[in-house]
Steps between C-alpha positions, in 0.01 A plus 500: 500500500574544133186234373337662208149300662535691769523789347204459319301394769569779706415731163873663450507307174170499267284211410196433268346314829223242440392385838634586847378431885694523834750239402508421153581731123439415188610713233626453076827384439685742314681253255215254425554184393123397409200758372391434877789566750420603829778508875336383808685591772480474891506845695783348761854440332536150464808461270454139396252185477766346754473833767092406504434469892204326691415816600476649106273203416191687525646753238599209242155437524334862458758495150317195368155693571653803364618336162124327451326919556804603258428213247105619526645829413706414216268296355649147469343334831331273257708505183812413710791620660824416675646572878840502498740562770906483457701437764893556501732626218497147306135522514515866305413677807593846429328688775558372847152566639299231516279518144279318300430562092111488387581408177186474230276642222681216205542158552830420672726270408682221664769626778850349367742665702 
């Protein structure tokens, strides 16, 4: 498989990790679009929001606990920050692993498209 998530995951391809356990990484995004940008990703290859299974529900759930630690981390659990997951080309996926943006540390502004 040619997913550069994947490739981190399994270590072939360096990160500047922030939190990881059994099923779930979160690392710095390389092109950051806030002062606070951080990749959560799931350890299993999910390539989209719509490829989610019943049985990978209990990982979309260790990613929201994961982005609350990595929040704590980052400092802006109480100032603010935003979960963001794009799904599909339209959508700006870029990636096709399933992937959320912590996005923080300013104040945000509105999402217009």
């Amino acid at each position: 498989m040619d997913c550069i998530f994947c490739k981190i995951i399994e270590g072939s391809i360096p990160s500047k990790k922030i939190y990881e356990n059994d099923k779930v990484l979160a690392f710095h995004d390389i092109q950051p679009a806030a002062p606070v940008h951080a990749l959560i990703i799931p350890k299993k290859h999910i390539a989209t929001m719509n490829d989610v299974q019943e049985e990978d529900v209990e990982v979309i759930g260790e990613i929201h606990l994961a982005a609350q630690e990595v929040a704590k981390q980052l400092g802006v659990h109480e100032s603010g920050y935003r979960l963001l997951n794009n799904c599909g080309k339209n959508a700006g996926q870029v990636v096709f692993h399933l992937h959320y943006h912590l996005l923080g540390g300013e104040k945000l502004g509105p999402l217009n498209g």
